[in-house]
C-alpha positions in Angstrom: -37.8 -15.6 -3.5 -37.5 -13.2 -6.5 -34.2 -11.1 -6.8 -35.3 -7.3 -5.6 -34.3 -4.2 -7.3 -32.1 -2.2 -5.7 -33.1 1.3 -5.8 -31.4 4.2 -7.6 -30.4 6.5 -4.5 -29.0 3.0 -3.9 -27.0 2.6 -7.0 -25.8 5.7 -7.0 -24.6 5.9 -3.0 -22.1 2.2 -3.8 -20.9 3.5 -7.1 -20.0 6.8 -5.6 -18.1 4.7 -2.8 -16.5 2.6 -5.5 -15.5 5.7 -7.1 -14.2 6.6 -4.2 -11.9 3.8 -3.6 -11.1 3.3 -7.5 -9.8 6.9 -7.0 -7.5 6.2 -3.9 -6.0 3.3 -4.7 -5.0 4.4 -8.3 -3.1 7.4 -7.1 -1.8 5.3 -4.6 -0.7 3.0 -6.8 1.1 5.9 -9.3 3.1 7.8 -6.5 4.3 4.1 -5.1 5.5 3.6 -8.9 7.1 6.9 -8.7 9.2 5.6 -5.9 9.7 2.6 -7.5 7.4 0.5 -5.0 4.4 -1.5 -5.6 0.9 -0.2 -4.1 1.0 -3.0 -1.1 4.5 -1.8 -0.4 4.1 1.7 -0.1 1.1 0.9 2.1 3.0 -0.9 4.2 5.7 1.2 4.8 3.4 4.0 5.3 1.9 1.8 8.3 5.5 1.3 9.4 5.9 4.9 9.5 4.0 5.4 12.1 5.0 2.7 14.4 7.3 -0.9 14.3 4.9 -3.8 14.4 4.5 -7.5 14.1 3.5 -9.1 11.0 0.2 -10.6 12.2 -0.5 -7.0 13.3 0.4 -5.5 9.9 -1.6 -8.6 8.0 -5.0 -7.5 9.7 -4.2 -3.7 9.1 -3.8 -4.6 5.2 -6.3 -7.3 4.9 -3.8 -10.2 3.6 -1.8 -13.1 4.5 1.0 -13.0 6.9 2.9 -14.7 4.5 2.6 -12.1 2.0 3.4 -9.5 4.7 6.7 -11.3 5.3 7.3 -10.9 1.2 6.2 -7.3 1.4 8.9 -6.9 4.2 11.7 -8.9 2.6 11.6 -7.0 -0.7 12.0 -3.7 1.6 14.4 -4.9 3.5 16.7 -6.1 1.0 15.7 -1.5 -0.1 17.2 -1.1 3.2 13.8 0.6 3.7 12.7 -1.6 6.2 14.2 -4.0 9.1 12.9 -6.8 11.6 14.0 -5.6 15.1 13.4 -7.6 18.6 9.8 -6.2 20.2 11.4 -4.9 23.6 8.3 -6.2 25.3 8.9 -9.8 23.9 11.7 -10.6 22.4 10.0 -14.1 20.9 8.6 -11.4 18.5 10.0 -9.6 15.5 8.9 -6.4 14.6 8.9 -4.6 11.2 10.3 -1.3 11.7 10.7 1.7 8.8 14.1 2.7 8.9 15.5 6.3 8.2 15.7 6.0 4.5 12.3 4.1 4.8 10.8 6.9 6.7 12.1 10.1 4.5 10.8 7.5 1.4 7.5 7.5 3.3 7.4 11.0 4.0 8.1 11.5 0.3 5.4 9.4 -0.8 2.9 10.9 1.7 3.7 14.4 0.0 3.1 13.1 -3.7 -0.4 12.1 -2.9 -3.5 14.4 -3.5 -6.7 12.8 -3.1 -5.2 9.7 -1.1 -3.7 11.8 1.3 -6.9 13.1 2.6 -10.0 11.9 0.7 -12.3 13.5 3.2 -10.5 16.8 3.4 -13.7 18.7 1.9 -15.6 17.1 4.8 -16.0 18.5 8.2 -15.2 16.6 11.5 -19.1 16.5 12.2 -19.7 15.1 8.5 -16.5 12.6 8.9 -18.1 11.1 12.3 -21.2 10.7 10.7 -19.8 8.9 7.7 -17.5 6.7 10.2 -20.6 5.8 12.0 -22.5 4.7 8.8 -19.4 2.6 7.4 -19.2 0.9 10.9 -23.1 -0.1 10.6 -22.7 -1.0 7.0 -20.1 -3.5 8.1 -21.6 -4.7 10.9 -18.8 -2.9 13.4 -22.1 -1.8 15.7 -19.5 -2.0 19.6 -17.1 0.7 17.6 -20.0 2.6 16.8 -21.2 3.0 20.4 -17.6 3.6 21.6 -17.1 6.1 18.9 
């Protein structure tokens, strides 16, 4: 079968979202630098801002290894930015958990960020559903779409 041509609406709709994502994770990647913290670290501890979690946990929120996560976390730690803490509902489990000087450096980094902070800001809640929904289908997520 002969390659087809993709069509220019078509083009044009996954460089836009390449754009897109060219866009966040550069100034992502400057206001980490401005803390002194590489993009995957500030990510993380931006995840850990929210709420302690397990490594596995924090692997499949980031996309990576768990042994990278347990780098990621070491290197904080050692900032004091992060620490491993007993889960309270298993204590077999470590969590990663943003400590006070790793939430204000957080909250810091959150503030620095333009675009990244809310890339759909110009977007209404109708027009972000309906772009959720679309993503979901484009990657094949169809039981979060009907739940959503």
């Amino acid at each position: 079968m002969a390659p087809t041509r993709t069509d220019p609406l078509t083009l044009e709709v996954v460089g836009l979202i390449g754009t897109v994502v060219a866009r966040y994770y550069a100034e992502y990647e400057q206001a980490a630098a401005e803390h002194a913290l590489t993009g995957a670290q500030a990510r993380l501890l931006g995840l850990l801002s929210l709420e302690p979690m397990p490594m596995r946990r924090i692997a499949q929120k980031l996309k990576c290894e768990p042994s990278n996560v347990t780098g990621i976390v070491d290197r904080l730690e050692t900032r004091g930015l992060v620490e491993r803490r007993p889960d309270p509902a298993d204590r077999r489990v470590k969590l990663a958990a943003a400590t006070d000087r790793g939430l204000r450096t957080a909250a810091r980094l959150r503030d620095g960020l333009n675009f990244a902070r809310e890339p759909l800001a110009e977007l209404s809640e109708e027009e972000r559903r309906t772009l959720r929904d679309l993503l979901r289908r484009m990657v094949g997520d169809e039981d979060a779409t009907a739940a959503g």
